[in-house]
KOLSERO-47707 format. One line per field, with one value per residue: x, y, z of N, C-alpha, C in turn; residue in one letter; residue number from 0. Coordinates in pm, 1 decimal. Each point is the difference from the previous one (the first is absolute). Layout:
N
n.x = [X  ...]
n.y = [Y  ...]
n.z = [Z  ...]
ca.x = [X  ...]
ca.y = [Y  ...]
ca.z = [Z  ...]
c.x = [X  ...]
c.y = [Y  ...]
c.z = [Z  ...]
resn = [a  ...]
resi = [NUM  ...]
***
This chain:
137
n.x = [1169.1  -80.6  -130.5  -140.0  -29.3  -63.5  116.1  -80.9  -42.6  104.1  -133.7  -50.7  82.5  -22.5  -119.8  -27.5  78.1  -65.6  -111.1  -62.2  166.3  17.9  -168.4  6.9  -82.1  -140.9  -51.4  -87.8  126.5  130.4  -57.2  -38.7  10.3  34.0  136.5  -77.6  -46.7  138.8  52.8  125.4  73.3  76.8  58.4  104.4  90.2  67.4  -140.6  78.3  -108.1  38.9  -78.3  -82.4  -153.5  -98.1  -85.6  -117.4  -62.2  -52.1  -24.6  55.2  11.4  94.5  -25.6  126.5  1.5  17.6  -4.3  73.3  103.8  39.2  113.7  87.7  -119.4  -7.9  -36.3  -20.9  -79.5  -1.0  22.7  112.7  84.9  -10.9  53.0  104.0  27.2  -4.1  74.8  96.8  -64.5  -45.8  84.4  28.8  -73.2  62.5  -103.1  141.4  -52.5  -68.8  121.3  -47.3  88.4  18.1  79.3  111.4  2.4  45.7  -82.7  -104.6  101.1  29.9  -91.4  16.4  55.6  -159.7  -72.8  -8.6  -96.3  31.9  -123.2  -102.8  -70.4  66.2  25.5  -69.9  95.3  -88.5  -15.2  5.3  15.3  -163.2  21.4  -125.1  34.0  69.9  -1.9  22.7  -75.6]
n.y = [-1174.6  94.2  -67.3  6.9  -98.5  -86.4  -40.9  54.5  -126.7  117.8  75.7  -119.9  -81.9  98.7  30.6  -60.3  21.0  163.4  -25.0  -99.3  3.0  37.8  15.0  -110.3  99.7  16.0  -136.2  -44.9  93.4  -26.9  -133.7  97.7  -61.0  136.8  -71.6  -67.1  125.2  -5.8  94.8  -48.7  41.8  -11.7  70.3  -4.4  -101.6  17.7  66.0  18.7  -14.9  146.5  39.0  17.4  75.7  58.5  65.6  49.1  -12.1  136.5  37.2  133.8  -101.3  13.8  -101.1  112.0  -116.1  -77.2  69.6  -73.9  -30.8  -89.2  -75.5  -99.1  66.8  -8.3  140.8  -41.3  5.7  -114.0  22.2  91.2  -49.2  -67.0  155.2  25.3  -124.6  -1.7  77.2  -39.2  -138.1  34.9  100.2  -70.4  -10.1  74.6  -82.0  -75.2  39.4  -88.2  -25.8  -126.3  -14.1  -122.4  94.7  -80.5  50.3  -97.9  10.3  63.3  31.7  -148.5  1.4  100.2  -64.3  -99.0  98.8  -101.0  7.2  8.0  -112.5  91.6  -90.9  -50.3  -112.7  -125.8  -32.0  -116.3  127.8  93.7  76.0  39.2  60.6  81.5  -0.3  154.5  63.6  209.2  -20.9]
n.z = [-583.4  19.2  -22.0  -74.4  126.5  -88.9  -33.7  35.1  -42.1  -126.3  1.0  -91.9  -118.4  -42.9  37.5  -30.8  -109.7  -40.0  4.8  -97.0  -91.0  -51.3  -59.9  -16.8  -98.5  55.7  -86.8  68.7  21.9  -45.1  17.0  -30.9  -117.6  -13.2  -4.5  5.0  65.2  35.9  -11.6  -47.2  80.1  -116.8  75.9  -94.8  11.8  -151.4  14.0  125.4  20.7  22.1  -75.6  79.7  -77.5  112.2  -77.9  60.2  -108.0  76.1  -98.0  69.5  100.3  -90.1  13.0  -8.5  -46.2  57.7  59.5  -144.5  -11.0  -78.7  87.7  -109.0  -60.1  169.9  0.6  -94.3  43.9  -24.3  129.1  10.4  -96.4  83.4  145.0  -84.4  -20.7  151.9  22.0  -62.3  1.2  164.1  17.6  -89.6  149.1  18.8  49.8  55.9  106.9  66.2  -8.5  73.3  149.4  40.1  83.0  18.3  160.4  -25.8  -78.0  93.9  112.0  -46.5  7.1  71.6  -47.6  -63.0  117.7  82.4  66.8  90.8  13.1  98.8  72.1  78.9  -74.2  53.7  -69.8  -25.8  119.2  -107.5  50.5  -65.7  -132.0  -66.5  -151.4  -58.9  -201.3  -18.6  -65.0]
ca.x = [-114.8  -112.0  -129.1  -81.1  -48.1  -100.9  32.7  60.5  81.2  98.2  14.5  -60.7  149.7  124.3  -82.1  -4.0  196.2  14.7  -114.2  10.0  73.2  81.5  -40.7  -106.0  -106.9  -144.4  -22.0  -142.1  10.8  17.6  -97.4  -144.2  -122.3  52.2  93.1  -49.5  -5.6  79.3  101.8  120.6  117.2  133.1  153.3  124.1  112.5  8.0  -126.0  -45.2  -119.3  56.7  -74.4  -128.1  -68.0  -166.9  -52.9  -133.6  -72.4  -115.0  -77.4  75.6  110.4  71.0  104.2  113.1  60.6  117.3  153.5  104.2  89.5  73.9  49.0  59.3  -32.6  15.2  101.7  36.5  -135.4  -133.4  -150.9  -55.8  -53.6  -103.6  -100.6  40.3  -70.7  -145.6  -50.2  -7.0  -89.6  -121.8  34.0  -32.5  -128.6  -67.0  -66.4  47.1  54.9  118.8  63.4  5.7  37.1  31.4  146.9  65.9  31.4  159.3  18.4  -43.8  69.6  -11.2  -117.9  15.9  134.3  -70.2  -120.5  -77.1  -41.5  -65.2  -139.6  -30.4  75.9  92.7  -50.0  47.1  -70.0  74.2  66.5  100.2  -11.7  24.7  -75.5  -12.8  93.5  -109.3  79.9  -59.6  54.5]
ca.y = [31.7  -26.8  -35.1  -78.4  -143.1  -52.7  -151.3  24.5  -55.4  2.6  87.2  -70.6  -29.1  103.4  12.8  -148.2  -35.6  73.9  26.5  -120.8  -101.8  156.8  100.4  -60.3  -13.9  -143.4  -35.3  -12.5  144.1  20.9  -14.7  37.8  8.0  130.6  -39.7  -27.2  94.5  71.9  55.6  -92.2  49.5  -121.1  6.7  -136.0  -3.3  -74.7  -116.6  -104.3  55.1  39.4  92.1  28.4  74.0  -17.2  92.6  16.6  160.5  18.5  123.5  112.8  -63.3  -92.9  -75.4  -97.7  -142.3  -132.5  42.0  -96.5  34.6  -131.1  47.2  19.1  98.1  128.8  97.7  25.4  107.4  -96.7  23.5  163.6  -18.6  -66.9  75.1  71.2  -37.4  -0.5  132.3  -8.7  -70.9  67.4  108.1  -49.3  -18.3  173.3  22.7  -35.4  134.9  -60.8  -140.4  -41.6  -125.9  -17.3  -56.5  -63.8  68.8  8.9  13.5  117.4  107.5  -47.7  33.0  117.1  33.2  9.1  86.0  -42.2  45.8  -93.3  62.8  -113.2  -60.1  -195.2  -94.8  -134.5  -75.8  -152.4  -14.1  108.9  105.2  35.3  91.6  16.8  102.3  43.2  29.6  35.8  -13.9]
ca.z = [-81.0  32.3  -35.2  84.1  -87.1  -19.3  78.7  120.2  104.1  35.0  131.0  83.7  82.6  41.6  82.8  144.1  47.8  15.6  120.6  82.7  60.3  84.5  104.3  76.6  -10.6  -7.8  -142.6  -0.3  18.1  -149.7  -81.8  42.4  -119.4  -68.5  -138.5  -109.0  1.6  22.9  -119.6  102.6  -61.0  64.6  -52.5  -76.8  -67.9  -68.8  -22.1  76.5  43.7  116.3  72.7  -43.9  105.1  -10.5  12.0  34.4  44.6  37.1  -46.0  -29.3  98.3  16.8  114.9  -25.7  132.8  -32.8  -50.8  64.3  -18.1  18.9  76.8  -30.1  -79.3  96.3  -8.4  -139.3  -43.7  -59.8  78.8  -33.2  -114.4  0.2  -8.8  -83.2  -125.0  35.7  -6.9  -149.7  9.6  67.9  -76.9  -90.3  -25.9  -31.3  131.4  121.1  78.3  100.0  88.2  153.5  0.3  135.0  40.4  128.7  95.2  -33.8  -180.3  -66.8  -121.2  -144.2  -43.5  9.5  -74.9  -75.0  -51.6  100.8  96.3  153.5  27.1  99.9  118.0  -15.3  -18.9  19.3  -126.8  59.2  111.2  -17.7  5.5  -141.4  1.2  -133.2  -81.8  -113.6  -93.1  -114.3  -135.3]
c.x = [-126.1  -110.6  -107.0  -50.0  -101.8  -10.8  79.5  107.5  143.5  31.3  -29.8  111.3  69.0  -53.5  14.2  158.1  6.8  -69.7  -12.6  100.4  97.1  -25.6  -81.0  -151.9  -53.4  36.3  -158.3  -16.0  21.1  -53.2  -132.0  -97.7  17.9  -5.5  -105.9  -101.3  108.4  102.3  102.3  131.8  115.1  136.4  36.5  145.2  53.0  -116.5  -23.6  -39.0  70.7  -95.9  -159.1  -97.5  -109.7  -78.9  -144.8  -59.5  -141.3  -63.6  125.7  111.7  113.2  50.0  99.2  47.5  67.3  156.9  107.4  128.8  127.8  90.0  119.1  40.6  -39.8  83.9  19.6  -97.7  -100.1  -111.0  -76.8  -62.7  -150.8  -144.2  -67.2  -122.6  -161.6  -65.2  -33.5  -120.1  -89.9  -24.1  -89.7  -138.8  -146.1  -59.5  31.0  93.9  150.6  65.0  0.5  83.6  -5.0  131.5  -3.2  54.0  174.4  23.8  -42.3  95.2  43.7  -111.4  -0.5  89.0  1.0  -59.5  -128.4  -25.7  -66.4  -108.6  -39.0  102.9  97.4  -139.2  65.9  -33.5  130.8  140.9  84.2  -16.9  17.7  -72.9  -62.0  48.9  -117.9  87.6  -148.1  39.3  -11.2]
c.y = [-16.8  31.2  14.0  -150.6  -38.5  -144.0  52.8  -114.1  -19.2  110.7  -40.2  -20.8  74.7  52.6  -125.3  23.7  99.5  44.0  -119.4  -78.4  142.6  65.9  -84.9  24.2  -150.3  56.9  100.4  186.7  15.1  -10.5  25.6  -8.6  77.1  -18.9  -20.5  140.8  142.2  -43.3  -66.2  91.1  -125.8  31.0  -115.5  107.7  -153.1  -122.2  -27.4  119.3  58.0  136.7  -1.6  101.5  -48.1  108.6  -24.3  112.9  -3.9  127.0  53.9  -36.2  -158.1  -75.5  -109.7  -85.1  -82.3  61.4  -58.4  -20.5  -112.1  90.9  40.6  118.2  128.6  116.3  35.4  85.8  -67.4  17.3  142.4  -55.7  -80.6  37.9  131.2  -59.9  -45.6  141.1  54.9  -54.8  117.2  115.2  -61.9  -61.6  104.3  33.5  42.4  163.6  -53.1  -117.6  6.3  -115.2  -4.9  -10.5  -79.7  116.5  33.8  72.9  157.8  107.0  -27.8  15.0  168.3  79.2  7.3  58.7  -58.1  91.6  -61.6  71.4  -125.8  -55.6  -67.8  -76.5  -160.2  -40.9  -144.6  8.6  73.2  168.0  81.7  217.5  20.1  128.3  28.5  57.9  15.2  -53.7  96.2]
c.z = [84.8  -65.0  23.6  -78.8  46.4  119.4  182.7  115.8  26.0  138.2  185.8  111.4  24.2  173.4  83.6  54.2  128.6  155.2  90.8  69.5  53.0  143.0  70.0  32.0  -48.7  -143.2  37.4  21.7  -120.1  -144.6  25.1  -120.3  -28.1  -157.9  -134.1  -59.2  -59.6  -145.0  65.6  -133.9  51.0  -40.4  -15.6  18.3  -58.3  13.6  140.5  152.3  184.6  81.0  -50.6  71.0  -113.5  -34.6  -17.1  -14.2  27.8  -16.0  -36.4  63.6  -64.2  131.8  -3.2  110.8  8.3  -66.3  77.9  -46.3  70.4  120.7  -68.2  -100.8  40.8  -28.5  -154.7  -42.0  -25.0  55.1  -60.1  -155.4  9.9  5.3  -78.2  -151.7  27.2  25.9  -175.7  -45.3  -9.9  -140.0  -153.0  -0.9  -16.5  128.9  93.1  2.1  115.2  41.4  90.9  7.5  162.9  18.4  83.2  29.8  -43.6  -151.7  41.0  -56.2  -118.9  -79.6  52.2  -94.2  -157.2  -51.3  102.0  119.2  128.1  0.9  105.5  111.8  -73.1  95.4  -49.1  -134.8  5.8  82.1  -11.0  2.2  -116.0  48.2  -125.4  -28.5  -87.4  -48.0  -58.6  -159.8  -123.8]
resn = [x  x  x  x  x  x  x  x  x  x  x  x  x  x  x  x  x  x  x  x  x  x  x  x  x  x  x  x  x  x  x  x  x  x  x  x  x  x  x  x  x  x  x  x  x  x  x  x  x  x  x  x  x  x  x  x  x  x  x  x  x  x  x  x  x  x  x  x  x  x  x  x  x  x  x  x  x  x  x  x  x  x  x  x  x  x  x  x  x  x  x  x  x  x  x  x  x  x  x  x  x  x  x  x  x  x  x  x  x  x  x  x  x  x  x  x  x  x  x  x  x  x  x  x  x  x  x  x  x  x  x  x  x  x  x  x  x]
resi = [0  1  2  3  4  5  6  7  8  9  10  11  12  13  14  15  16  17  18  19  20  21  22  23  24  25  26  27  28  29  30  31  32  33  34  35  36  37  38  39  40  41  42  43  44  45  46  47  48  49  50  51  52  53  54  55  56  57  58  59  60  61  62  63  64  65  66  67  68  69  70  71  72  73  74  75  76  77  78  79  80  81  82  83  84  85  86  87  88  89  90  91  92  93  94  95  96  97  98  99  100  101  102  103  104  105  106  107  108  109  110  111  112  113  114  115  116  117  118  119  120  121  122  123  124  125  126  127  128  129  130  131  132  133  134  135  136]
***
């Protein structure tokens, strides 16, 4: 099941498991003050908290982020769903013309496979080789 909530810090954790103790990103990268700003989507199964994303918008530009996805919950689709109900989100705010996200260098044809598009260089984001994506809506 996924959401959006009010009480974000179950994404919180899903995000630290995920970036911080996984991927070994800085807390001080990950947590950037964003959150208290931003819409927080949280997948569950049976209640207990395995995927989450971020969304931001800025005029006509959604920016979907923090997309995460327990390890053990890899491959089932959860991630696509994830981005799937943030695109849903955007769609439902009337304004917003487009999703953006940043890939990790490794996800883009997952995100290509979506409806995403590579715009721009690659680029270092907390030491990883990311690019940004775009999705008409």
């Amino acid at each position: 099941m996924i959401c959006v909530v009010l009480d974000y810090a179950p994404c919180l954790k899903v995000r630290r498991q995920v970036f911080i103790e996984e991927q070994g990103i800085a807390e001080i990268d990950e947590v950037d003050g964003r959150d208290p700003q931003a819409v927080h989507l949280l997948a569950t199964d049976a209640g207990r908290p395995i995927g989450a994303a971020r969304i931001l918008i800025d005029g006509k530009i959604g920016k979907i982020g923090r997309i995460c996805v327990l390890s053990e919950k890899r491959g089932t689709g959860l991630g696509a769903n994830l981005v799937e109900a943030a695109v849903d989100y955007l769609r439902q705010q009337g304004n917003v013309t487009q999703a953006k996200l940043g890939s990790q260098d490794h996800a883009i044809g997952f995100y290509a496979r979506l409806g995403f598009h590579p715009i721009g260089p690659i680029y270092q984001d907390a030491g990883i080789p990311h690019q940004d994506m775009i999705r008409d809506l």
